[in-house]
KOLKOL-971923 format. One line per 5 residues: their letters; for each residue x negated, y, z negated of N, C-alpha, C, O. Coordinates in nm, 3 decimals, always signed. Layout:
BEGIN
A> X:Y:Z:X:Y:Z:X:Y:Z:X:Y:Z; ...
***
This chain:
BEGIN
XXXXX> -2.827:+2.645:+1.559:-2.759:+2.639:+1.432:-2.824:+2.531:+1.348:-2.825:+2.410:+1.375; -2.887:+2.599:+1.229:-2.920:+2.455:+1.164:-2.818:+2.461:+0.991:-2.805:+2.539:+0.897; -2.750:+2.285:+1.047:-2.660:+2.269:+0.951:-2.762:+2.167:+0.805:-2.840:+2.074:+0.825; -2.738:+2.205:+0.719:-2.785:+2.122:+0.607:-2.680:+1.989:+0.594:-2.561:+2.013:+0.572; -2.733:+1.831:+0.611:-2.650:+1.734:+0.603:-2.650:+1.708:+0.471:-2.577:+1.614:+0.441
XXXXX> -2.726:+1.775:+0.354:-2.672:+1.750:+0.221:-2.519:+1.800:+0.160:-2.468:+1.775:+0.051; -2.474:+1.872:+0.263:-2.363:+1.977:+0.207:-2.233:+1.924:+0.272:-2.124:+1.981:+0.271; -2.261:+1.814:+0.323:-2.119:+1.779:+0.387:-2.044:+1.652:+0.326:-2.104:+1.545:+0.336; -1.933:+1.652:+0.271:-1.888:+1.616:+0.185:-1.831:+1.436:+0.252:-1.751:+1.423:+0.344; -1.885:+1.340:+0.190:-1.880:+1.237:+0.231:-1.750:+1.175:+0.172:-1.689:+1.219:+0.075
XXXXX> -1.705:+1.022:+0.277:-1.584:+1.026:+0.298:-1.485:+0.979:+0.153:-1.531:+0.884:+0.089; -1.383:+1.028:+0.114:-1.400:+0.925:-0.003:-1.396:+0.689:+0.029:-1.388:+0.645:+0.144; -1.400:+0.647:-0.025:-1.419:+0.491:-0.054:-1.280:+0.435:-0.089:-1.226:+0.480:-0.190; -1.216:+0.342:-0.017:-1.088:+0.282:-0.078:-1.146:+0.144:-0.113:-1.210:+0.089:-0.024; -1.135:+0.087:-0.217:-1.180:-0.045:-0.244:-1.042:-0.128:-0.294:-0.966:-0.102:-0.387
XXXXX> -1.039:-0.255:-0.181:-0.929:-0.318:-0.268:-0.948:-0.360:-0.391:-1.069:-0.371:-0.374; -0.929:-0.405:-0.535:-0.928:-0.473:-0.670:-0.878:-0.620:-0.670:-0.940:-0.711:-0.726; -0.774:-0.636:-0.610:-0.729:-0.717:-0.619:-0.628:-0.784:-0.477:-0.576:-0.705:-0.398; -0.614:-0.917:-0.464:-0.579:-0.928:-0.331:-0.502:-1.059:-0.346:-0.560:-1.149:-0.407; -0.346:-1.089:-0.289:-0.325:-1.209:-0.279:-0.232:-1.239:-0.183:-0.126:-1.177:-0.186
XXXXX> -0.253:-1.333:-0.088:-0.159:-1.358:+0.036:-0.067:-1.432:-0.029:-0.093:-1.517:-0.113; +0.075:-1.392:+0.021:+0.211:-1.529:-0.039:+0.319:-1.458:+0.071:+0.321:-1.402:+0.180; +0.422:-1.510:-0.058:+0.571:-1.469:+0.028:+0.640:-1.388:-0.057:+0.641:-1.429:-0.173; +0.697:-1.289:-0.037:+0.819:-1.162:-0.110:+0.896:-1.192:-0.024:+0.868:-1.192:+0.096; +1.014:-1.225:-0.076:+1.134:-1.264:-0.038:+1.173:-1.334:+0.097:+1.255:-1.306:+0.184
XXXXX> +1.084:-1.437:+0.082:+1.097:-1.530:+0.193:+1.034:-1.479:+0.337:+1.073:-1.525:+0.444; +0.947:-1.393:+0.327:+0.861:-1.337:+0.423:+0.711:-1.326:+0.366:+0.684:-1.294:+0.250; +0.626:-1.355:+0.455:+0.488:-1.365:+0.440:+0.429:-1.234:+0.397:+0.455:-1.136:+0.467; +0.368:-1.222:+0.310:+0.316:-1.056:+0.234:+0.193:-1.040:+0.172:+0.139:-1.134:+0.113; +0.140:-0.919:+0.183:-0.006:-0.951:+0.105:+0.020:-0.835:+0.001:+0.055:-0.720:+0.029
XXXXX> -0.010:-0.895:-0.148:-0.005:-0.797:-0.226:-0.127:-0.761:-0.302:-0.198:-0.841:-0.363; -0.149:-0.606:-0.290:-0.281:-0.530:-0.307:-0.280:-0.484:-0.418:-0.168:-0.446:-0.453; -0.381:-0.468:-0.511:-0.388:-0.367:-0.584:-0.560:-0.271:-0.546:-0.675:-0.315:-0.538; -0.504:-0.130:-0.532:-0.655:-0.068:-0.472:-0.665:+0.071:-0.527:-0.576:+0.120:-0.597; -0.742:+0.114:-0.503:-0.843:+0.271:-0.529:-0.869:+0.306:-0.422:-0.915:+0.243:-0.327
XXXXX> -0.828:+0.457:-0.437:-0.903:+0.541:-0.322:-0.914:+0.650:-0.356:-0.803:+0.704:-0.353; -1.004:+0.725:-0.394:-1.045:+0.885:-0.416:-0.993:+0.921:-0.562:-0.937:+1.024:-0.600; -1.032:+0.792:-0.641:-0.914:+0.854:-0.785:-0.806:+0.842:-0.840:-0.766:+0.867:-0.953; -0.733:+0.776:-0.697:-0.591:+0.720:-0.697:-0.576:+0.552:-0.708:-0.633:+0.479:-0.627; -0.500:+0.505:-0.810:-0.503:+0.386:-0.781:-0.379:+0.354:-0.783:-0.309:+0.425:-0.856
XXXXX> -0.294:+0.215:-0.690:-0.179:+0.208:-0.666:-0.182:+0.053:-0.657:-0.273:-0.016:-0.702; -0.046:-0.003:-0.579:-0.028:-0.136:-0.544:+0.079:-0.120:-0.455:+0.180:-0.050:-0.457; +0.027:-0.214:-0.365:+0.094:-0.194:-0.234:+0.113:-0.368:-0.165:+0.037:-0.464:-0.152; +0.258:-0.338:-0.132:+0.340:-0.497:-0.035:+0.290:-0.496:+0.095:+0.313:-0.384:+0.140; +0.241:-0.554:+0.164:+0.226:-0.527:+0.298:+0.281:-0.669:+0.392:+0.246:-0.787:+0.383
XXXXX> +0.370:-0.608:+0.475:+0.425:-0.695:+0.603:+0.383:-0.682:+0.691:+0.311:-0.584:+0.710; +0.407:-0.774:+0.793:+0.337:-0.761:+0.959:+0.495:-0.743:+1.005:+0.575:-0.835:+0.989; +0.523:-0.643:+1.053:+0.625:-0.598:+1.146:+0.690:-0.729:+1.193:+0.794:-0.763:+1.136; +0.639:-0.804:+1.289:+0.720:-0.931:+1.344:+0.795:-1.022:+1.232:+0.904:-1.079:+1.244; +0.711:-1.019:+1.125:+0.806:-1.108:+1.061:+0.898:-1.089:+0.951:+0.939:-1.164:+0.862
XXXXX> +0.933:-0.883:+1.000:+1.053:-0.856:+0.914:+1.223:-0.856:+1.040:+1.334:-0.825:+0.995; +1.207:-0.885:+1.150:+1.319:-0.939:+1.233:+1.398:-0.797:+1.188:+1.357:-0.682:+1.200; +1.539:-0.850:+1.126:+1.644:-0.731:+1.111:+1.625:-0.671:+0.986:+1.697:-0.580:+0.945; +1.546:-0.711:+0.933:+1.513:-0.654:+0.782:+1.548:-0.476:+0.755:+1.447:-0.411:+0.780; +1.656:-0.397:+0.714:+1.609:-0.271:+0.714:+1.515:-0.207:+0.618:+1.537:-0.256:+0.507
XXXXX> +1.427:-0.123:+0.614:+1.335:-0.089:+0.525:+1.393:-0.048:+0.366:+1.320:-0.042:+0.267; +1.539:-0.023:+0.368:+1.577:+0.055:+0.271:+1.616:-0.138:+0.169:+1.578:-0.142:+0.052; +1.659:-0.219:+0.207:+1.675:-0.320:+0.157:+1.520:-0.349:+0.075:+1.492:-0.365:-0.044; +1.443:-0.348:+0.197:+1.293:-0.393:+0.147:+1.254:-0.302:+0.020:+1.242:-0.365:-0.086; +1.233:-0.173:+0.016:+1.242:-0.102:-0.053:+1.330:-0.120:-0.155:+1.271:-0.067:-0.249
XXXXX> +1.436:-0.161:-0.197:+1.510:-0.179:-0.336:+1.520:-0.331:-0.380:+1.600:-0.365:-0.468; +1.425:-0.432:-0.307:+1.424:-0.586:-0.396:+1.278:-0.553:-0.427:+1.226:-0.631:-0.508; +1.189:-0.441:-0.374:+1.048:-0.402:-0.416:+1.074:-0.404:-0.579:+1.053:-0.490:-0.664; +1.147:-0.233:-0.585:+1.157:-0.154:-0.684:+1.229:-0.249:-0.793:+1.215:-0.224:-0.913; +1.320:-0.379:-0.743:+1.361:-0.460:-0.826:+1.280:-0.564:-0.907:+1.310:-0.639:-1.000
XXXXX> +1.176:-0.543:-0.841:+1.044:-0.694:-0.874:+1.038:-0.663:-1.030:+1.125:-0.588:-1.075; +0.958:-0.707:-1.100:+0.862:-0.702:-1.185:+0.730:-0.660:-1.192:+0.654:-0.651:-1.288; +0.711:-0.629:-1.039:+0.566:-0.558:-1.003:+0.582:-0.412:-1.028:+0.493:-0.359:-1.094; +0.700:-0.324:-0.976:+0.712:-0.210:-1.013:+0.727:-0.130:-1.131:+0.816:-0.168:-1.207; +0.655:-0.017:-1.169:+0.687:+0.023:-1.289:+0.816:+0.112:-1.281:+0.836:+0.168:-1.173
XXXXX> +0.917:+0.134:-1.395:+1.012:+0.221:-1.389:+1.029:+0.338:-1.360:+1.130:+0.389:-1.311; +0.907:+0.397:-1.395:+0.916:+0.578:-1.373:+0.848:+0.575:-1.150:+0.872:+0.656:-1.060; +0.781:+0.470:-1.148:+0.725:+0.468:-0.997:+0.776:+0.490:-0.919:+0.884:+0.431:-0.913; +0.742:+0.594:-0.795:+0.795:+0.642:-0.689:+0.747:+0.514:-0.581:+0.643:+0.455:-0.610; +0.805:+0.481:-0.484:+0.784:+0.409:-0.395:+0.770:+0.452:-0.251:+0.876:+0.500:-0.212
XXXXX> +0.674:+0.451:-0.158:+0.683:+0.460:-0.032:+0.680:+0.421:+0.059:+0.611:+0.320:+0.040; +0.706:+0.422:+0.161:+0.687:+0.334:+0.311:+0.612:+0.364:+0.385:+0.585:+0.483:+0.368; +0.547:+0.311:+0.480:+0.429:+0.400:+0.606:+0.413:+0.245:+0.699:+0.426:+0.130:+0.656; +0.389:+0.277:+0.799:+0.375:+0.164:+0.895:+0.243:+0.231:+0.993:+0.247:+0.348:+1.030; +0.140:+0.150:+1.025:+0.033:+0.165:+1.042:+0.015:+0.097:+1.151:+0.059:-0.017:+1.135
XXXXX> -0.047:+0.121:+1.298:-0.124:+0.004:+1.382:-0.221:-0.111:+1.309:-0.287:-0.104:+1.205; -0.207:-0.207:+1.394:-0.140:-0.263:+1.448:+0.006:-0.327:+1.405:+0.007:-0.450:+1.404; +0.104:-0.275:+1.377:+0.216:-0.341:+1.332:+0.269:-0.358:+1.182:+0.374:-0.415:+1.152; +0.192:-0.310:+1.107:+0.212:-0.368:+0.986:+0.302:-0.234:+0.888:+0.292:-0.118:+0.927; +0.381:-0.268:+0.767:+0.438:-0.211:+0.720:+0.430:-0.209:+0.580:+0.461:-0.304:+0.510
XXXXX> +0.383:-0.087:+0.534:+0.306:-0.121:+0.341:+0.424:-0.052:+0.294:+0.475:+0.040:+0.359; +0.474:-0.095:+0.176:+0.531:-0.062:+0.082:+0.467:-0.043:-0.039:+0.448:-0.132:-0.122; +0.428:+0.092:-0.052:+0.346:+0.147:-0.182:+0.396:+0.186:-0.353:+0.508:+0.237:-0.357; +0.339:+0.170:-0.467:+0.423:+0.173:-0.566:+0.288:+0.189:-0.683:+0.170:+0.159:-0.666; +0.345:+0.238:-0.785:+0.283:+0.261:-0.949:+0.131:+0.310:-0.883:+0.028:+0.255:-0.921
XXXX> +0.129:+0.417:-0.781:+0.075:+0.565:-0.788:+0.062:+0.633:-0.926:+0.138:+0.678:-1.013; -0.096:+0.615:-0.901:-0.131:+0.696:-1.048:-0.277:+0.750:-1.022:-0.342:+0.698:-0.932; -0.336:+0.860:-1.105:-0.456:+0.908:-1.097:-0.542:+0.844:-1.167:-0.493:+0.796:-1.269; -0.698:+0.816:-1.146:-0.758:+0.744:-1.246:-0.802:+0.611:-1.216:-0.856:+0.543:-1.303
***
């Protein structure tokens, strides 16, 4: 079988923009702003251990309460190895 390696569609690129370690609401957080494939967003990210009893739905509505979020923005959650837990927001194309 001969495959042509010009034709295979390479991966898209996530580049962070912007990057700053602190604290959201008295927990240690890194807040992102990034690109990936066209999409650009901003995203909270925690390390699992140091949300204790925290429930996600709390985390999720002092997010959407910030000043970082835009009004019309959908917000999401995803938790990733090793441990960590992103809270995603102001999803947009472009």
């Amino acid at each position: 079988m001969n495959r042509n390696l010009n034709n295979i569609p390479s991966e898209p690129e996530a580049t962070i923009l912007f990057q700053q370690l602190g604290v959201f609401d008295d927990i240690p957080a890194c807040y992102q702003t990034w690109q990936f494939d066209g999409i650009r967003g901003e995203s909270i990210i925690f390390h699992q251990r140091d949300l204790k009893n925290r429930k996600d739905t709390d985390l999720i509505e002092k997010v959407k309460a910030s000043q970082l979020v835009k009004a019309s923005s959908q917000i999401t959650l995803s938790r990733n190895p090793p441990g960590y837990l992103f809270i995603n927001f102001n999803i947009a194309l472009g």
